[in-house]
N, C-alpha and C positions, 0 to 999 in steps of 0.2 A: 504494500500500500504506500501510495504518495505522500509527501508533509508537504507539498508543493500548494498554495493559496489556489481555490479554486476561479476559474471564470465566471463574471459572471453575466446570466443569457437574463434580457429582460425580451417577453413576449412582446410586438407589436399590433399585432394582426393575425388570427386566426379565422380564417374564414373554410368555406365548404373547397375551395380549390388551393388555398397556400397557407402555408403559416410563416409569418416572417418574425425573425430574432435578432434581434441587436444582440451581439458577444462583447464584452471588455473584459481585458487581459491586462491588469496591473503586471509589470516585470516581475519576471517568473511564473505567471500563473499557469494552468492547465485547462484543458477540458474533462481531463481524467479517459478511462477509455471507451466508447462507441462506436457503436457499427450504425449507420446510416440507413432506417428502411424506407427512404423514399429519395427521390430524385434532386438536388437543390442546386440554390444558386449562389453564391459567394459574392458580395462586393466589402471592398477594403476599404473603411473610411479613411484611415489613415495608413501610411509606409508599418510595415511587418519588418521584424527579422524572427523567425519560428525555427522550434526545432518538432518536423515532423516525426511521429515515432507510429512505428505499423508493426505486425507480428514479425516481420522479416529482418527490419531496417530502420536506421533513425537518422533523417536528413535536415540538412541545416538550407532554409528557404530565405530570398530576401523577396518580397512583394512591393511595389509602388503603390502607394496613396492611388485610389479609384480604381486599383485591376477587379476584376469582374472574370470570377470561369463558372462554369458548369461541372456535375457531377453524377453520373447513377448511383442510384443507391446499391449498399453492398459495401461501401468503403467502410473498414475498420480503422481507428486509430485517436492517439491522443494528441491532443497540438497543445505548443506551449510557448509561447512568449518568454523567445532566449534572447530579447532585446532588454535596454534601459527606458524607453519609454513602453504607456500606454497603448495596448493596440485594438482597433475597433473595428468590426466588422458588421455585415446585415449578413443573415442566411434568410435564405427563403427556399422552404421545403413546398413543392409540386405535388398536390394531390390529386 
């Protein structure tokens, strides 16, 4: 088990076809681990430096302020804020 500060997701919008989530990630925090059961969308409000970690592998991300990607669902893993700032994201899960 982590002692890592967790993320934390405030709900925006749950509706019949999306749920969308603000994420902030004080330095260091986590998501802790999940697997993804639906399809979403990613936007960065601000620059990321992450260290992604999956059952296989743990990689070190930099992302720019406004990237935006897509995803199916199925992804497992934890994401964590291996930067000195705040980092802020929107998901929006595809129903």
């Amino acid at each position: 088990m982590s002692s890592r500060a967790k993320a934390t997701g405030t709900k925006i919008e749950d509706g019949d076809r999306v749920t969308i989530t603000e994420w902030r990630f004080a330095p260091g925090a986590e998501t802790g681990w999940h697997q993804h059961v639906l399809d979403y969308v990613v936007m960065y409000r601000t620059a990321a430096h992450l260290s992604v970690a999956t059952r296989d592998d743990v990689v070190s991300v930099e992302i720019a302020e406004g990237t935006t990607y897509f995803r199916k669902a199925g992804a497992e893993h934890n994401i964590i804020n291996a930067g000195s700032n705040e980092v802020v994201f929107l998901e929006v899960e595809l129903k």
